[in-house]
N, C-alpha and C positions, 0 to 999 in steps of 0.2 A: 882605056875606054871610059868616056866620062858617064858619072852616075845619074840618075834621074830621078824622079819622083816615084815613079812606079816602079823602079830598084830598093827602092828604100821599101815600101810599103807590103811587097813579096817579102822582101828577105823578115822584116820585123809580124807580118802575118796580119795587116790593117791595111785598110783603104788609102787612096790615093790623098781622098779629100781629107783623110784623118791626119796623114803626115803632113800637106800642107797649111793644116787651120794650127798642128800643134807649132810649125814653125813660124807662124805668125799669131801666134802668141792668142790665141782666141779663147775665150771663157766657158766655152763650152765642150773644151776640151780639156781630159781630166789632168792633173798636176801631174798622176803617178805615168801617163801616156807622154803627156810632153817632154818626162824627163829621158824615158824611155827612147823619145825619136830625138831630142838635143842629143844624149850622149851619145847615141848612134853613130848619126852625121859629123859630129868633132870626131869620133873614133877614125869613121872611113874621109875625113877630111873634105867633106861636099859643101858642093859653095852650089847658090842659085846662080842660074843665067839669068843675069839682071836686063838683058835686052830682052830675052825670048819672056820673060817674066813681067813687061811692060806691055809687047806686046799684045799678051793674053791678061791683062788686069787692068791695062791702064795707069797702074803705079808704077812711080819711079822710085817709094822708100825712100825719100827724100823729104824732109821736115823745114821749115823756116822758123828762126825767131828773133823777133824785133825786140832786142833790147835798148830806153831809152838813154842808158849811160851803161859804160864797165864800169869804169874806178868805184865799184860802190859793193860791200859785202854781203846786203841781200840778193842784189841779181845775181850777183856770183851764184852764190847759194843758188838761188833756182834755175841758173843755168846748168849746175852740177847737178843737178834731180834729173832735170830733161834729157841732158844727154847721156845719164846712168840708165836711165830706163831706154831710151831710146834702141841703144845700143842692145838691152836686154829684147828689142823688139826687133832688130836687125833693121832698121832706121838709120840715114845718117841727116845729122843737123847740118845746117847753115845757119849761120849767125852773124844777124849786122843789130849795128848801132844804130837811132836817130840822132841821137845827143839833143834829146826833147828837142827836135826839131819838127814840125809840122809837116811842111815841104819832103824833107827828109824821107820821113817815116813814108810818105804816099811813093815817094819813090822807091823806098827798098819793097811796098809792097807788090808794084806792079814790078819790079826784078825780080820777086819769088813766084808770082803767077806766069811768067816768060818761063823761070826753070822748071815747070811745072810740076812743084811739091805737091805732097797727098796733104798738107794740113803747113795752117801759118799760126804761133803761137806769136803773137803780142801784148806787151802791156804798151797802153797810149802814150806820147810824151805830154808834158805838162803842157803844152802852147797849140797841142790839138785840138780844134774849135769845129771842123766839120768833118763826117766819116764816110763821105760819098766813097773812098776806097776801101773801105771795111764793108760795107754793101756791096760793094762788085765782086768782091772776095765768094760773098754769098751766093752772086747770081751765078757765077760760072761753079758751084756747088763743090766748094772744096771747103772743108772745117775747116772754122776759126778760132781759134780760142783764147779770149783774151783771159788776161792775171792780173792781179794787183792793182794796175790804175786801168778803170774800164771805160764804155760810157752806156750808161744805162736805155739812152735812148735805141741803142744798134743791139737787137735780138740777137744771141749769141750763146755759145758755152762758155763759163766763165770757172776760175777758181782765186777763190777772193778770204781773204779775211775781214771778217765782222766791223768796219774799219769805226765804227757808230760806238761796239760797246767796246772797243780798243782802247777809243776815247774816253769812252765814259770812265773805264777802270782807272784809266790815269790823272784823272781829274780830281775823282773820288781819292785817291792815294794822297794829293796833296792837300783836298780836304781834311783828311783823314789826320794828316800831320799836324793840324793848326791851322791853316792857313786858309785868310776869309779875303785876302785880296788877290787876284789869280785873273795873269795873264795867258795869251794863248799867241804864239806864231805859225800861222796857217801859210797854205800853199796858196797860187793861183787859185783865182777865184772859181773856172773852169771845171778840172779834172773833181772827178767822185769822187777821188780818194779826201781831196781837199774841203771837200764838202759837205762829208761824212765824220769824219773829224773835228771839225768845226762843230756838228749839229751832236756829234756826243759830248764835247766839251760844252754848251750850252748846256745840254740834258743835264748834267751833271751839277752845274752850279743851282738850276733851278729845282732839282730835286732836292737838293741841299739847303735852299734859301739863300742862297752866296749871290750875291746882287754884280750881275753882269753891266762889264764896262763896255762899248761897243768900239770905244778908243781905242780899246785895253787891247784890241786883237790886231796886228798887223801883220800885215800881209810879207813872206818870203819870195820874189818872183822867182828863186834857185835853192837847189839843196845845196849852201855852199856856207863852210864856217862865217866868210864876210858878210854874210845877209844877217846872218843870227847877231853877230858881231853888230852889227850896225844897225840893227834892231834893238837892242837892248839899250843903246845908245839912246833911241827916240823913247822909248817904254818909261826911259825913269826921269825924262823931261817932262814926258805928260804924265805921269803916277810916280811921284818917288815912292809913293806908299806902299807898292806891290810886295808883294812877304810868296806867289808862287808861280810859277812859270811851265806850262806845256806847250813843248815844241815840236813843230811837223816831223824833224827828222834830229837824229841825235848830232848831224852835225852843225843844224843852227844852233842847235843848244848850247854844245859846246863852245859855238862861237858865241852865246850870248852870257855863258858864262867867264869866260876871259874876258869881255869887259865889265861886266859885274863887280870881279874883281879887281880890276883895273882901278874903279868905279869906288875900291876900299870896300865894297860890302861882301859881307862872308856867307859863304854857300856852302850847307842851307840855312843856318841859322837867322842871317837876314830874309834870305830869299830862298825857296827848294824850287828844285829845279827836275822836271823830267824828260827826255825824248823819246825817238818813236825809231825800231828796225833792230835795234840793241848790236850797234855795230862792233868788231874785233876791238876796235879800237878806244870803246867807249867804259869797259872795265878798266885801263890804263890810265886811263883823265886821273886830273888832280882839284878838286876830288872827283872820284869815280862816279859815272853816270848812270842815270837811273834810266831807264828803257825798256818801251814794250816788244818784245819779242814776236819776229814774226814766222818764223820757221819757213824760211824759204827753199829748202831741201825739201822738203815735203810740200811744198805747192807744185814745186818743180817735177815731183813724181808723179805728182794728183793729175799735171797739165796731161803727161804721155798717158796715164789711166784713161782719161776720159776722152783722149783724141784717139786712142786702140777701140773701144767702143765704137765710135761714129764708125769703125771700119769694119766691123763684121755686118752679116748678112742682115739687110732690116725687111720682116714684112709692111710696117707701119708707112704711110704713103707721106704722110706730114711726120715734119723730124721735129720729135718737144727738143726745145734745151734746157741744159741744167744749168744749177749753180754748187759747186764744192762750194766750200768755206772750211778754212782750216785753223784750228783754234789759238790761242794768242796766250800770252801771258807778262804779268811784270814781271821785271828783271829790279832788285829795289836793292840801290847802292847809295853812297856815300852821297848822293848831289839832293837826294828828297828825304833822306831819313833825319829824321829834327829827336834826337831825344830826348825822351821827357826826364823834365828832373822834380 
């Protein structure tokens, strides 16, 4: 005989609605209750009827996330948050890629609104320019919740890092080291993220009095070693002079320190060098790179936190949204540390 809801809630001596808010995971239900009804049901091995549980709720348990690339060790990281928790909410993900494609992304969104998930987490692709499908998202009322690259204009629940004083720290660092000539390789001109960084890299020079080149900053259209690569290339045709360098992500850095090198100038002593995400791979450079850290395990936790919320019971008729932000820090290695002698 299969078990039920109101099997479980007789035999443990609580309501019906208590066992199913503790199995899904709701906040107003006490820690020492929910562990009481999780060990329960693992004990007697109860699974929900996922049809007859659609039925009556309308959810399917079913999550989507748009991520704009794999190969890259922050999203990793915040894919691992999302579906750690997930999982702790009895959630299952879907997961596509746009490969910062525009096009792309609008399609995998209307494929997760056909599967008809309880909530779509996305971050934008760089090449996203209009979000008529993140508004439909809205109107057919299923949470959205963007991360990391956003777009300010589309109300939403968001979990972002400070991408302004990211900048600002990093800029500051290689001020900090000497350095009064300081270039910047930014993203697309488009995405927040891009733009955000950019206007704390400004911030930073003019706080400082460090006389801003507008030359100085060129544009990445990819986070890819050959952009930085071939950036750094044009930076010392128009400034050989440059002595520092903050770049969008640690792997144009990288690439713009191999040809720096290439280039005969020694890094950092010619040139300090920092990037942005602090990837696996960026301890390992020769020299080792300097990166701001963005904790993507924990945005990725923060995304299922705040998308479990939108799911409990609301009295309020208008939904506010929020904004997480989850804090940052340098990571300071061999590519920006200049010592004094």
């Amino acid at each position: 005989m299969k078990l039920t809801l109101k099997d479980i809630a007789q035999a443990l001596g609580i309501s019906v609605a208590t066992v199913s808010k503790a199995l899904k995971n709701y906040s107003d239900v006490s820690p020492a209750t929910k562990k009481i009804v999780l060990d329960y049901v693992e004990k007697v091995k109860f699974k929900p009827n996922a049809q007859a549980s659609f039925l009556r709720t309308q959810k399917t348990k079913l999550v989507g996330v748009i991520l704009p690339k794999l190969n890259h060790d922050f999203f990793n990281e915040v894919l691992e948050g999302i579906v750690s928790e997930a999982e702790k909410n009895t959630y299952q993900v879907l997961v596509l890629c746009s490969q910062e494609s525009y096009e792309k992304e609008v399609l995998q969104v209307n494929e997760l609104l056909q599967r008809n998930v309880d909530g779509i987490f996305l971050s934008i692709s760089m090449k996203t320019y209009k979000y008529d499908h993140l508004k439909q998202v809205q109107k057919q009322g299923i949470p959205i919740i963007l991360f990391d690259l956003i777009a300010k204009s589309v109300p939403s629940f968001r979990v972002i890092i400070y991408d302004q004083k990211a900048a600002f720290l990093a800029t500051e660092h290689l001020i900090k080291q000497g350095c009064k000539n300081i270039a910047h390789f930014r993203g697309n001109l488009i995405p927040q993220m891009s733009i955000d960084r950019f206007i704390g890299f400004k911030k930073a020079l003019e706080h400082y009095k460090i006389p801003f080149h507008k030359e100085w900053c060129l544009v990445c259209e990819e986070d890819r070693f050959e952009k930085g690569f071939e950036n750094a290339k044009k930076l010392l045709k128009i400034a050989p002079e440059v002595d520092g360098l903050f770049s969008m992500t640690d792997s144009t850095a990288i690439g713009a320190i191999h040809y720096f090198k290439k280039y005969g100038l020694k890094v950092p002593k010619d040139i300090a060098v920092i990037g942005f995400s602090n990837w696996k791979i960026s301890a390992l450079t020769e020299p080792s790179l300097s990166s701001v850290e963005q904790n993507g395990l924990l945005m990725g936790k923060k995304v299922i936190e705040v998308f479990t919320k939108t799911q409990e019971p609301r009295n309020e008729e208008k939904e506010e949204f929020t904004t997480t932000t989850i804090p940052v820090q340098l990571c300071i290695r061999e590519s920006s540390f200049k010592i004094k002698t």
